[in-house]
Structures are given as structure tokens and as C-alpha cells.
C-alpha positions, -999 to +999 in steps of 0.1 A: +112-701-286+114-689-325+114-717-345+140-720-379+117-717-408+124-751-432+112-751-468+102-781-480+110-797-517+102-832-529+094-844-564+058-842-563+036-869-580+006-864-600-018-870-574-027-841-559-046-860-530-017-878-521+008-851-526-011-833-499-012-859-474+026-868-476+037-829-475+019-824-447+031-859-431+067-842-438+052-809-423+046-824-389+080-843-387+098-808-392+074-792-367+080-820-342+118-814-349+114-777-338+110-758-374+083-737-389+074-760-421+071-738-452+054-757-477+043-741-509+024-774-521-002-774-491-012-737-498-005-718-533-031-741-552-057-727-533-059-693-544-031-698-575-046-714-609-014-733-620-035-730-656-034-694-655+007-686-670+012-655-645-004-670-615+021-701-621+049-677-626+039-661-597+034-692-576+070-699-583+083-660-577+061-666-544+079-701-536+111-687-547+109-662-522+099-682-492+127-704-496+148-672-493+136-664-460+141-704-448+170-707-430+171-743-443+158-763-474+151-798-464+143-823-493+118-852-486+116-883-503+138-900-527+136-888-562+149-855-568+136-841-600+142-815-615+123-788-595+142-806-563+176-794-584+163-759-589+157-753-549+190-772-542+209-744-568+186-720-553+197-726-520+234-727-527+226-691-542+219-678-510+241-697-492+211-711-473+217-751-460+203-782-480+197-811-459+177-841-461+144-847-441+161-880-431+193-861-416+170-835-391+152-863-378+183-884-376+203-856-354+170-842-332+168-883-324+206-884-315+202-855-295+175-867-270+196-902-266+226-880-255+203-859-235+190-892-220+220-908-213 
């Protein structure tokens, strides 16, 4: 079964340590929900030097255009920042569906009780 790919945004701290551990925490859920988690976060900073001006253009040109091949953005957490609001526009660009991490897991669980019962 081809899974939906999801890009992920959330308003990232400046801990890069902990950044990683939550997006991939929010990478599982959306795998467990039956997506492909595309998560720019958990794998541009390690060839990309965000220092470097064109690799951080480029990091975003690459983002940019992994979110257009998502079939959904899915924002995690509860701030939305600025970079959140750019994905969201981005998104509503390309007519692709903005949801919350909150509302997948919400429906997949409705959808095994219903199942169940």
C-alpha cells in the first residue's frame, strides 16, 4: 500500500537536540497513521550549512519543494511562527490540505473504534 507523503512544520526551538527528538517523535505518529513523514529538519542540516546564504536558500528551495509533492501539510505543536505561516500560504498555493497533527491522529483513532465496533 503507497502511503500519502505528509510534510511536517512546527515552530522549531533553538535546541537542535531537542528539535530532533520531537520531529522525529511526530515522524513516527504520521508513519503509524499510514503517511510517509517528510521532514526537512531531521535531514537538510546534515549536508546543508545553514551559515553558508545559498545552501540556506537552497535548504528552503529544497523544503519548498518537498512540501509540493506532499499531498498534506500537517503542523505539529502549538506555536505557529512565522515559518509555520509560510508553509500554511504555501500550501494554500497549491491547493495542497493543512491539517493539524492532532486532527490525523484524532480521525485514524475514530476510525479503528468504528471498525471495532
Amino acid at each position: 500500500m503507497k502511503r500519502p507523503m505528509a510534510y511536517i512544520s512546527a515552530a522549531w526551538g533553538n535546541n537542535e537536540f531537542e528539535n530532533t527528538e520531537t520531529a522525529a517523535k511526530y515522524c513516527r505518529q504520521l508513519y503509524e497513521a499510514g503517511y510517509t513523514p517528510m521532514c526537512p529538519l531531521l535531514f537538510l542540516p546534515i549536508y546543508l550549512n545553514d551559515e553558508i546564504p545559498e545552501e540556506h536558500k537552497d535548504g528552503i528551495d529544497m523544503a519548498r519543494d518537498m512540501l509540493r509533492r506532499s499531498r498534506v501539510l500537517v503542523v505539529c505543536g502549538d506555536v505557529i511562527d512565522e515559518n509555520v505561516k509560510n508553509d500554511i500560504a504555501t500550501a494554500e498555493r497549491f491547493r495542497i490540505t493543512a491539517t493539524t497533527l492532532e486532527g490525523i491522529l484524532t480521525i485514524k483513532k475514530q476510525g479503528r473504534e468504528k471498525s471495532n465496533g
